[in-house]
C-alpha positions in Angstrom: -11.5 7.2 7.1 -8.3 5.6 5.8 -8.7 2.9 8.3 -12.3 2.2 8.3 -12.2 1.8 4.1 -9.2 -0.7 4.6 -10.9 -2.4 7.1 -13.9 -3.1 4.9 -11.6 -4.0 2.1 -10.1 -6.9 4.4 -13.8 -7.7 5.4 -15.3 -7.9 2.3 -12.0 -9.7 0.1 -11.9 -12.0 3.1 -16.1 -12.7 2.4 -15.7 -13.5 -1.2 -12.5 -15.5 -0.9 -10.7 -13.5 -3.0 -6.7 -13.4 -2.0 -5.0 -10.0 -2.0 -2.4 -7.8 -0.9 -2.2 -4.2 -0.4 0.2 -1.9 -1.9 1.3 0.9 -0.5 0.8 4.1 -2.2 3.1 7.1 -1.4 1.6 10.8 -2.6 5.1 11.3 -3.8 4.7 14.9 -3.0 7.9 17.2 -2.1 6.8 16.9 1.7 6.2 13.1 1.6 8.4 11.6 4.1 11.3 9.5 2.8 10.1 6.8 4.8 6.9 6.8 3.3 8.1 6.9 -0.3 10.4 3.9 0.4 7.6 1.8 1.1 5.4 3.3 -2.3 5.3 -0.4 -4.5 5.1 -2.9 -1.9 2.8 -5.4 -1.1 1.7 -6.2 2.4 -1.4 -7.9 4.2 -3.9 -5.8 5.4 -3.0 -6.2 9.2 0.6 -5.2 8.4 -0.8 -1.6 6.9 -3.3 -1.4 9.7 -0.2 -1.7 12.0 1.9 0.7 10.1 -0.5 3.6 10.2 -1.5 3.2 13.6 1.9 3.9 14.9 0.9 8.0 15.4 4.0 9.5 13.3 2.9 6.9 10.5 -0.6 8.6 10.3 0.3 12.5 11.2 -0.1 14.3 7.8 0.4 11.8 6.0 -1.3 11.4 1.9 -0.4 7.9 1.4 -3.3 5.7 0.3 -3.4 1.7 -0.5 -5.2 0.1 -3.6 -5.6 -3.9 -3.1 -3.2 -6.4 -5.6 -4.9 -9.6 -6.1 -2.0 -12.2 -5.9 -1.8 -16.3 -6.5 -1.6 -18.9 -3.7 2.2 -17.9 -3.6 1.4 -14.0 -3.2 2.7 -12.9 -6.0 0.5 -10.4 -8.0 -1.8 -11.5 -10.9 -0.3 -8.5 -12.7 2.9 -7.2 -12.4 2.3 -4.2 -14.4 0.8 -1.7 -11.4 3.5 -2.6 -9.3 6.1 -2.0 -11.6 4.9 1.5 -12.6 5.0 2.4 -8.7 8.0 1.3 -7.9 9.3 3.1 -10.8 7.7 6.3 -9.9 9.1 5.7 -6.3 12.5 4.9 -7.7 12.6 8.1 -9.9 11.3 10.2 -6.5 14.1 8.9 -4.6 16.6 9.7 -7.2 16.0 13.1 -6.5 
């Protein structure tokens, strides 16, 4: 399901010309894996996360999700604000 929703997020940004990124979203949950949480916060294209979750392990139990950033002609987001509050939330996770 993940999949088929980010691939129809791609299709559909793509059809109205509207540039984006995706962030990845750990569940920061005690069983998220550590290599999950590290990459809660940043930004990557949609074919990056497509090829991230398809490796099997990536996609085995896992609860992350993705919401999509718009960014400018240089990729960087619109608003910071999002990001920033993730990666804090990730940082403070890793912290223990």
């Amino acid at each position: 399901m993940r999949m088929r929703n980010l691939e129809a997020d791609i299709a559909e940004y793509s059809r109205l010309g509207i540039e984006v990124l995706y962030m990845h979203l750990s569940g920061l949950s005690s069983v998220s894996r550590r290599s999950h949480v590290e990459r809660s916060g940043e930004l990557f294209t949609g074919q990056e996360m497509i090829d991230w979750w398809s490796r099997e392990e990536n996609s085995v139990a896992c609860r992350c999700s993705f919401a999509a950033v718009m960014v400018d002609q240089d990729g960087k987001p619109r608003s910071e604000l999002l990001v920033t509050r993730v990666r804090q939330a990730r940082d403070k996770w890793l912290a223990g």
